[in-house]
DRENDO-1510 file (C-alpha; in Angstrom, 1 decimal, always signed):
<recs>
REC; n; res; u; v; w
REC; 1; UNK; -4.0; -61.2; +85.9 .
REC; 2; UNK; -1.5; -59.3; +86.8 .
REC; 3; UNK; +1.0; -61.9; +86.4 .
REC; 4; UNK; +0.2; -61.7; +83.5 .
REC; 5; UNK; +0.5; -58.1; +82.7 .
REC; 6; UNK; +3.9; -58.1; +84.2 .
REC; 7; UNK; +4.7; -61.3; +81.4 .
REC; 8; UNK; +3.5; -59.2; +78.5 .
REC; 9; UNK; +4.8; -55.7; +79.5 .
REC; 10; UNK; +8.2; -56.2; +78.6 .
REC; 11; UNK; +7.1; -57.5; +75.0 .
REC; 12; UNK; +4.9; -54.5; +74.7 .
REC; 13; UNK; +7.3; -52.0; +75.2 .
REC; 14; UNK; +10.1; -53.3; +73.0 .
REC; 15; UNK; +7.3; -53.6; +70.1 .
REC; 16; UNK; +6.2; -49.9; +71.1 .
REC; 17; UNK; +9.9; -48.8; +70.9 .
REC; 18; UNK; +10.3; -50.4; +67.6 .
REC; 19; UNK; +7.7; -48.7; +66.1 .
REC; 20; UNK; +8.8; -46.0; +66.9 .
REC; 21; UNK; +12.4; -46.3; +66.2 .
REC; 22; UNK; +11.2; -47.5; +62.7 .
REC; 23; UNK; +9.0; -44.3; +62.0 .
REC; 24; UNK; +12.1; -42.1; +63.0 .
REC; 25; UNK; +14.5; -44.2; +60.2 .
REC; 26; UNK; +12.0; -43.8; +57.6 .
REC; 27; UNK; +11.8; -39.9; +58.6 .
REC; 28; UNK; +15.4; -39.6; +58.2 .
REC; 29; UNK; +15.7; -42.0; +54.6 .
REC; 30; UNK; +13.1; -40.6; +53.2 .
REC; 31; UNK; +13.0; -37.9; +50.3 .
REC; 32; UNK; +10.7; -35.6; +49.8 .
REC; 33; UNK; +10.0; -33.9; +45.9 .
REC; 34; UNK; +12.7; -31.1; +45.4 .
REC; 35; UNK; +12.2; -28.5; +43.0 .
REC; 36; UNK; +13.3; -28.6; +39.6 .
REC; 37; UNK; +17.0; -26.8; +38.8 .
REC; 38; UNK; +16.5; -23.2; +37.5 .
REC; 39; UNK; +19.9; -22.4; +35.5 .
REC; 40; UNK; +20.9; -19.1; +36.0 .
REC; 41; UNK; +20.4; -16.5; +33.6 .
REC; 42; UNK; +24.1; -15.6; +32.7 .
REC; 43; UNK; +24.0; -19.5; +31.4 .
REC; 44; UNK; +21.6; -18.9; +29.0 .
REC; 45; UNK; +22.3; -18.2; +25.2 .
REC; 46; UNK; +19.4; -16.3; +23.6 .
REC; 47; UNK; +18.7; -18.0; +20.3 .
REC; 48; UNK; +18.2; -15.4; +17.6 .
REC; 49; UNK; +17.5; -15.4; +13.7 .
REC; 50; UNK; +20.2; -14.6; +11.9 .
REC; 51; UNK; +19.3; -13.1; +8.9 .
REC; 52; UNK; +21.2; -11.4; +5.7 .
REC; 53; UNK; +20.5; -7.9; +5.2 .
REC; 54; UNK; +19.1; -7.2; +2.0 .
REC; 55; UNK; +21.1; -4.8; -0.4 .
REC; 56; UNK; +19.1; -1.6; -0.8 .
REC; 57; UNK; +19.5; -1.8; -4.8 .
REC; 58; UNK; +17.3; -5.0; -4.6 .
REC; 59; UNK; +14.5; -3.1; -3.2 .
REC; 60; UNK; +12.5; -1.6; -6.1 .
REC; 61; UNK; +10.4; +1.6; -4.7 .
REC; 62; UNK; +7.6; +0.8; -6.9 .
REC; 63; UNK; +7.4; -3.1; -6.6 .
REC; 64; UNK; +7.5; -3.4; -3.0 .
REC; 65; UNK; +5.6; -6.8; -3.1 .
REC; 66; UNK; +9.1; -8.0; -5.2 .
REC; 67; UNK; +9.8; -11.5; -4.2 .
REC; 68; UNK; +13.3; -10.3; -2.8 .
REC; 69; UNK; +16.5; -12.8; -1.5 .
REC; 70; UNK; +19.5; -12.4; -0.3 .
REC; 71; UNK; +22.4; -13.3; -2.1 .
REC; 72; UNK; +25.0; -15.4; -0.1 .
REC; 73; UNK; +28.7; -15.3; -1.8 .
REC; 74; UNK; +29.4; -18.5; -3.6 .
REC; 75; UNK; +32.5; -20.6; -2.5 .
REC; 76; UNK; +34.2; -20.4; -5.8 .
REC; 77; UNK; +37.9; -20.5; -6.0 .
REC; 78; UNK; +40.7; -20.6; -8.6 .
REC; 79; UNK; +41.6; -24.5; -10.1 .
REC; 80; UNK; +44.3; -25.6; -11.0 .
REC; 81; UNK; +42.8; -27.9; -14.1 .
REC; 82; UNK; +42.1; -25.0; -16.0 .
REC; 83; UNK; +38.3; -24.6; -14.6 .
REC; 84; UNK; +37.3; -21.1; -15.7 .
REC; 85; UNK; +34.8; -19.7; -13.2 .
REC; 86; UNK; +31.5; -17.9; -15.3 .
REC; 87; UNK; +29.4; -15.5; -13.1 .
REC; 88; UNK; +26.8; -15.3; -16.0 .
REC; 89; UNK; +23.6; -13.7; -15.8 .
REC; 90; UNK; +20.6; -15.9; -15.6 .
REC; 91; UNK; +19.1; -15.6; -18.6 .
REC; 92; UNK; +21.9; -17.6; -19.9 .
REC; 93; UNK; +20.7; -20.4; -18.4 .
REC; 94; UNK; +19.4; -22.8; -21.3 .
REC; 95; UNK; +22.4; -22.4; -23.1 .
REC; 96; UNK; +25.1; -22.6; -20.2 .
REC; 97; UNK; +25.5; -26.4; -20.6 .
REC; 98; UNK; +26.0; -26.0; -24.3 .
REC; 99; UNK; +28.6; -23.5; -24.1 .
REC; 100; UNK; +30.2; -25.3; -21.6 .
REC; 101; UNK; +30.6; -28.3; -23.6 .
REC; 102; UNK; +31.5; -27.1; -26.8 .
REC; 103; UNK; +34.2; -24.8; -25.0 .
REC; 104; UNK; +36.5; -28.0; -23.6 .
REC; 105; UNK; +36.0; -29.7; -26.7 .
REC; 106; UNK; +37.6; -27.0; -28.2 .
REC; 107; UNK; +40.2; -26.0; -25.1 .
REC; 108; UNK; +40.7; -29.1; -23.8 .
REC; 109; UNK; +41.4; -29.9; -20.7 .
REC; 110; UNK; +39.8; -26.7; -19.7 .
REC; 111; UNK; +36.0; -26.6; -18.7 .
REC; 112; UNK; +33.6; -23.9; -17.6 .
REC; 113; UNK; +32.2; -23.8; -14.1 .
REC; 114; UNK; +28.3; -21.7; -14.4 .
REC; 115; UNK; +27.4; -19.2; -11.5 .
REC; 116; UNK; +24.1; -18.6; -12.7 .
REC; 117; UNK; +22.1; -15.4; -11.0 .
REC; 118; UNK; +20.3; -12.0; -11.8 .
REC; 119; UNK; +23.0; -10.0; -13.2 .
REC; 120; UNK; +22.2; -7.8; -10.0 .
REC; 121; UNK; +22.8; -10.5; -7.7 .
REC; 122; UNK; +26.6; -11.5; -9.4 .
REC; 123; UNK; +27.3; -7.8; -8.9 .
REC; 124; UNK; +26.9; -8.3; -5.2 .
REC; 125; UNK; +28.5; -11.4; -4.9 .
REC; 126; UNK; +31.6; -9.7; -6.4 .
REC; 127; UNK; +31.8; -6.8; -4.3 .
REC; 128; UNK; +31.3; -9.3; -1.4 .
REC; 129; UNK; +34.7; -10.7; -2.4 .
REC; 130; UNK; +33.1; -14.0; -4.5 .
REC; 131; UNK; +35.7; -15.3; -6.8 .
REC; 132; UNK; +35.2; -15.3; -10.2 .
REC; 133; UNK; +37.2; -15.4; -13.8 .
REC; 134; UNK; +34.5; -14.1; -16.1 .
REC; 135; UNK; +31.8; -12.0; -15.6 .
REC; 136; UNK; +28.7; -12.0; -18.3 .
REC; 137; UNK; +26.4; -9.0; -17.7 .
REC; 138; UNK; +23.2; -8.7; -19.2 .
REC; 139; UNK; +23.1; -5.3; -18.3 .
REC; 140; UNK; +25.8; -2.0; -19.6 .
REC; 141; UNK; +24.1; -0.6; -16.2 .
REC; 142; UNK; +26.0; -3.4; -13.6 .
REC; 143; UNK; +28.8; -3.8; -16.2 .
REC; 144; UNK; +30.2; -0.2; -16.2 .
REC; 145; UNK; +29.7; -0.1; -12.5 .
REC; 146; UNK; +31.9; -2.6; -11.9 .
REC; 147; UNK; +34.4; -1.1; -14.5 .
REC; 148; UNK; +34.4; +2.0; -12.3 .
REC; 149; UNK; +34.5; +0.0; -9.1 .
REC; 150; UNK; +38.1; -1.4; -10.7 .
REC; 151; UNK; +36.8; -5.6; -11.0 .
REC; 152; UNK; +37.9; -6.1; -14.8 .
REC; 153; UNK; +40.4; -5.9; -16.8 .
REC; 154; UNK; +39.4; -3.3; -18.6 .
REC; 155; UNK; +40.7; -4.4; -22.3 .
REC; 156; UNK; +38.8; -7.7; -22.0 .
REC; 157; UNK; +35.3; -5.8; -21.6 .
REC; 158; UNK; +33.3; -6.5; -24.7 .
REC; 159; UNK; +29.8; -6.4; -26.1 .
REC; 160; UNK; +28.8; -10.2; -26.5 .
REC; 161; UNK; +25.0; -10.7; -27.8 .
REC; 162; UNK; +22.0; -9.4; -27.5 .
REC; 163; UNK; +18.3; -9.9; -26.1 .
REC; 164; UNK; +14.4; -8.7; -27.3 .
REC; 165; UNK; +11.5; -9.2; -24.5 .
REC; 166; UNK; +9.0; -10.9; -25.3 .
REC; 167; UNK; +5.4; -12.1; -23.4 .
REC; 168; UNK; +5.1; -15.7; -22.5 .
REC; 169; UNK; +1.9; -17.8; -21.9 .
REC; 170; UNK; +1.1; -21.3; -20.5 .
REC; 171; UNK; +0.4; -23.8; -23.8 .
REC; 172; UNK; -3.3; -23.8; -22.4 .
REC; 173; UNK; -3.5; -20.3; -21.9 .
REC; 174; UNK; -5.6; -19.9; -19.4 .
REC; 175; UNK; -6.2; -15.9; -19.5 .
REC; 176; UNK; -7.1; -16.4; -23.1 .
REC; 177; UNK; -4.8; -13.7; -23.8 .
REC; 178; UNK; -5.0; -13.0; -27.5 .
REC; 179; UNK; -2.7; -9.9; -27.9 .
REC; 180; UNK; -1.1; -7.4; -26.0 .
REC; 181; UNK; -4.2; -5.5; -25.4 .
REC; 182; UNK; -5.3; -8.5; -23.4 .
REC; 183; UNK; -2.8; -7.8; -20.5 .
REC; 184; UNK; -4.9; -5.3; -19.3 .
REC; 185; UNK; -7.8; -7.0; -19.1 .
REC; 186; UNK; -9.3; -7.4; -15.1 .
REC; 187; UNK; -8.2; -10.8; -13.3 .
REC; 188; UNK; -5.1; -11.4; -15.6 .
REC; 189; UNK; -2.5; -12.5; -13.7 .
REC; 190; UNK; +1.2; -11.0; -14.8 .
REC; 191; UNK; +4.4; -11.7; -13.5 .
REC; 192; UNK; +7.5; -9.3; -14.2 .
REC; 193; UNK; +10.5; -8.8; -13.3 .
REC; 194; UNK; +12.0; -6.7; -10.7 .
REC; 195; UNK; +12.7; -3.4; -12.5 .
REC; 196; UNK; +16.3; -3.7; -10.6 .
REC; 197; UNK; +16.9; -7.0; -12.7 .
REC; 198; UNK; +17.9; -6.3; -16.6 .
REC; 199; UNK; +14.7; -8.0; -17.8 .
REC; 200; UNK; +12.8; -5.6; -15.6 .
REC; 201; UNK; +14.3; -2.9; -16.7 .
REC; 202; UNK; +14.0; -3.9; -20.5 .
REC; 203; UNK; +10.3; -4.9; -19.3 .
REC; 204; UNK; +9.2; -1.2; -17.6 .
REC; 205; UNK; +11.2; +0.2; -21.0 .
REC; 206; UNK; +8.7; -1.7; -23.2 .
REC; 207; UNK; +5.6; -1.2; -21.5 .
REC; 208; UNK; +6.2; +2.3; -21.9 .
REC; 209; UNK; +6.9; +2.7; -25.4 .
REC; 210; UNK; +3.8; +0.5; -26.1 .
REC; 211; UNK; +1.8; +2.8; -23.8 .
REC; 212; UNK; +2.9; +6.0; -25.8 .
REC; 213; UNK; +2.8; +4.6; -29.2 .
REC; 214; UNK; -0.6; +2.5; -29.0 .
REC; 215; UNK; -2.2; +1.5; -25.7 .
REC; 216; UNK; -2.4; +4.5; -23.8 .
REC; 217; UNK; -1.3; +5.3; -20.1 .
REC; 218; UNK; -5.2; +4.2; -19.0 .
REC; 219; UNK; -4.0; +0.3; -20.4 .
REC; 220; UNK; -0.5; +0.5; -18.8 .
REC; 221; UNK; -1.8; +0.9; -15.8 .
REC; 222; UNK; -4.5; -2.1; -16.0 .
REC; 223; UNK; -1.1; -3.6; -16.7 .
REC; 224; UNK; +1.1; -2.9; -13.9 .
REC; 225; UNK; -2.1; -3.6; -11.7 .
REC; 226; UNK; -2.4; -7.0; -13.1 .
REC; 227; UNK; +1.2; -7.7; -12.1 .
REC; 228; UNK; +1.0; -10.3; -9.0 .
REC; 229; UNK; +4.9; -11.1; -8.8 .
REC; 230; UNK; +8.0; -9.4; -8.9 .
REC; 231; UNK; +11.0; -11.7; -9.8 .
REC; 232; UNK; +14.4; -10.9; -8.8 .
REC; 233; UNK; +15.4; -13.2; -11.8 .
REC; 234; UNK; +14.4; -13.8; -15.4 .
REC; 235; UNK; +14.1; -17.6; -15.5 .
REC; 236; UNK; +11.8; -16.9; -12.3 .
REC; 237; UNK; +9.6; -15.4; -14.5 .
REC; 238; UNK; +9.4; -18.1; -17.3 .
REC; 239; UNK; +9.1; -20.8; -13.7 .
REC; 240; UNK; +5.8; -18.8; -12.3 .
REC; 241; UNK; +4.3; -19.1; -16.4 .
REC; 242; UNK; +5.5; -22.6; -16.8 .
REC; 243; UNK; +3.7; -23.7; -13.5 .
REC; 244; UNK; +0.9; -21.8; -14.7 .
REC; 245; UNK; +0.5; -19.7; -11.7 .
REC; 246; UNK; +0.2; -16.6; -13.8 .
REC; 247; UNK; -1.2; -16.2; -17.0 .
REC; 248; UNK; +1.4; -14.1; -18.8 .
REC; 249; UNK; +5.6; -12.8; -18.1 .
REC; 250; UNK; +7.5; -10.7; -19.7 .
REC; 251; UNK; +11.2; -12.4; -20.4 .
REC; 252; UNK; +14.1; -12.8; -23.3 .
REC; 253; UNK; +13.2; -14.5; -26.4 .
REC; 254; UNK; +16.3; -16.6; -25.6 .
REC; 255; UNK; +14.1; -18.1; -22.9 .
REC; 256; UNK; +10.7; -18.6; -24.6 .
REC; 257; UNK; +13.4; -20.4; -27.4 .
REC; 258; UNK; +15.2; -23.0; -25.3 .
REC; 259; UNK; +11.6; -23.8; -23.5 .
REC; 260; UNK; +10.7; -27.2; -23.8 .
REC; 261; UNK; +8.4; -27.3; -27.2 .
REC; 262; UNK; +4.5; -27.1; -26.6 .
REC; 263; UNK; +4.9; -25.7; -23.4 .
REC; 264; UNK; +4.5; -21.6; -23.8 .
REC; 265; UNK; +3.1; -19.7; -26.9 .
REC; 266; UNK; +4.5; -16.2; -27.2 .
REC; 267; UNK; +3.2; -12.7; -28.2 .
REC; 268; UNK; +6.2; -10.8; -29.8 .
REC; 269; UNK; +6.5; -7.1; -29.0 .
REC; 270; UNK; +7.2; -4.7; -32.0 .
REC; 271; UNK; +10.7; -3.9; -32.6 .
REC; 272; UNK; +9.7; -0.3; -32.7 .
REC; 273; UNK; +8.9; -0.2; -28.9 .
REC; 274; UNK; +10.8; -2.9; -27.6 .
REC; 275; UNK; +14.2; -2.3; -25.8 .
REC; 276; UNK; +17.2; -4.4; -27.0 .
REC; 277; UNK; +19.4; -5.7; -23.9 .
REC; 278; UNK; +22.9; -5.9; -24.4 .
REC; 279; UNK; +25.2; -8.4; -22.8 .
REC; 280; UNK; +28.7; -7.9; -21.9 .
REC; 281; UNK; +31.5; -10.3; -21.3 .
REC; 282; UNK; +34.7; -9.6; -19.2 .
REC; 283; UNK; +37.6; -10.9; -17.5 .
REC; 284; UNK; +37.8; -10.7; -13.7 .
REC; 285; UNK; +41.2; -8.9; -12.5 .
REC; 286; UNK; +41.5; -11.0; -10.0 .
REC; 287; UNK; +41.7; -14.3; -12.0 .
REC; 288; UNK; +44.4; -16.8; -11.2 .
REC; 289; UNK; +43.3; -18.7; -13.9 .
REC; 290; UNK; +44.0; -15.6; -17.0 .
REC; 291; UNK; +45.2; -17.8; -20.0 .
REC; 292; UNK; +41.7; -20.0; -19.9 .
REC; 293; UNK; +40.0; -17.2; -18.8 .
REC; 294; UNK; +40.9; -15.2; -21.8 .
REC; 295; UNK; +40.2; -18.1; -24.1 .
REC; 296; UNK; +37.4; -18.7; -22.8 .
REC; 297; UNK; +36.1; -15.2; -23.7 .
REC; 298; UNK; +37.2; -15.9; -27.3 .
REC; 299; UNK; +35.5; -18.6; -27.7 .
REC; 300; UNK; +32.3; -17.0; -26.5 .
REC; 301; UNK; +33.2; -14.2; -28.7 .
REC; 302; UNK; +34.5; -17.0; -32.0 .
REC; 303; UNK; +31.8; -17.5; -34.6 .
REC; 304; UNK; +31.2; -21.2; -32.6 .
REC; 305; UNK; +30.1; -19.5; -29.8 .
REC; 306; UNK; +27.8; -16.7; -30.8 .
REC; 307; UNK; +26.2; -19.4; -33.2 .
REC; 308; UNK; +25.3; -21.4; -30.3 .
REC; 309; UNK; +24.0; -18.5; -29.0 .
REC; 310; UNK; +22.0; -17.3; -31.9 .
REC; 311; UNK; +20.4; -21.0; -32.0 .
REC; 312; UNK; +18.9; -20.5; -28.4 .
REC; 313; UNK; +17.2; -17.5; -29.8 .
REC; 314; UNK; +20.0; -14.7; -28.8 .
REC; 315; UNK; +20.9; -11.6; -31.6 .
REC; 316; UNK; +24.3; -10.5; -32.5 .
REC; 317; UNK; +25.6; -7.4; -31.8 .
REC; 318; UNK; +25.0; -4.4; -34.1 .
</recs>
């Protein structure tokens, strides 16, 4: 037996030492979970909105619930083919393409290039160093200032066409809005425009003259209560009624005119108590482009182009 013993004791140990030996290999090889890296704090960029401070003359003091935007400056720059640059206000929008293409066939190979916006938004895209060659104003308010401000030259400024409001409805009319006297009745849902866009203006102006010559001050206020959007342009007006998410808006009969047919019916406001916007056209000082810039303008101002403007339901000047 112990023979044996002595036999088996050498294997033994070696098969103790190499259990061992393996544990202490496996202790040294092994890896145990390390934290995860923690970047240090001077590494990190703080992500923050960036946003465009909205000019205190968009802000009206009485519509605060105003649909407001900012207005970015347009990359517009001078061409060389004769491309005359047209900051035009947006009311001018249904009959941009047609003045457009009736002014190269007449001047060819010049063409017209639309920056279509609220007249109060072009004025801001000026200041803010846009590049334009011909300014088209539907308000004598933004025109002037601009005057002052030194932006045109001053011979070219001009009177170009005029504009009546007038109250669109959806085809279906919903509101069953019969006459102007409707618009204050409770649930109507009006939208207007911002009284710092022209159409506002021209809007509030109307409202009232109708409230001191007919409707009284107890219906302009059902009115202005009934009002559930403030546009900061006049063709966002016309969108809200053509969607049919209001019932009624206040715009240009140029607007309710180049309006797809059987789309909107119209109430017309008396002449008496409406207010008549004028529109002004102008050449930019700093236009690199002045010989189509200054035809342009007199084409806009020829008998061609006030017709075209007349048949999308715009007035001559008086």
């Amino acid at each position: 037996m112990l023979k044996r013993w002595n036999d088996t004791y050498p294997v033994f140990i070696s098969i103790i030492c190499l259990l061992i030996l393996t544990v202490l290999i496996a202790g040294c090889t092994s890896t145990s979970p390390q934290p995860p890296t923690i970047p240090k704090t001077d590494s990190i960029q703080p992500t923050t909105a960036v946003s465009t401070p909205v000019p205190k003359t968009l802000v009206s003091s009485t519509t605060t619930s105003a649909a407001v935007t900012s207005t970015p400056v347009p990359a517009y720059t001078p061409s060389e083919k004769g491309a005359v640059v047209v900051f035009a206000a947006a009311s001018l929008k249904g009959v941009s393409g047609k003045l457009g293409t009736a002014y190269a066939a007449m001047y060819p190979p010049h063409s017209a290039v639309f920056n279509l916006d609220g007249t109060q938004n072009l004025k801001i895209q000026v200041e803010n160093g846009a590049y334009a060659d011909v300014f088209i104003s539907a308000s004598n308010s933004y025109t002037n200032t601009l005057k002052s401000e030194g932006y045109f030259i001053n011979e070219t400024v001009k009177p170009l066409t005029t504009n009546y409001v007038i109250v669109i409805l959806p085809a279906s009319n919903p509101g069953n809005i019969k006459t102007l006297a409707d618009l204050a009745k409770p649930g109507i849902k009006i939208a207007l425009g911002d009284k710092t866009v022209p159409v506002g203006t021209a809007t509030f102006a109307a409202l009232a003259n109708l409230a001191k010559t007919t409707y009284g001050q107890d219906w302009n206020k059902s009115v202005f209560s009934n009002v559930v959007t403030y546009e900061t342009t006049e063709p966002g007006v016309a969108t809200k009624v053509s969607l049919g998410e209001v019932d009624a808006g206040f715009v240009y009969e140029s607007t309710y005119t180049a309006a797809p047919k059987g789309t909107l019916t119209a109430i017309v406001i008396p002449k008496a108590d409406n207010y008549l916007q004028t529109y002004t056209i102008s050449v930019m000082k700093q236009t690199q482009n002045s010989g189509a810039a200054l035809e342009f303008e007199d084409f806009m101002l020829s008998g061609v182009g006030r017709q075209i403007l007349r048949d999308y339901g715009f007035r001559p000047v008086t």
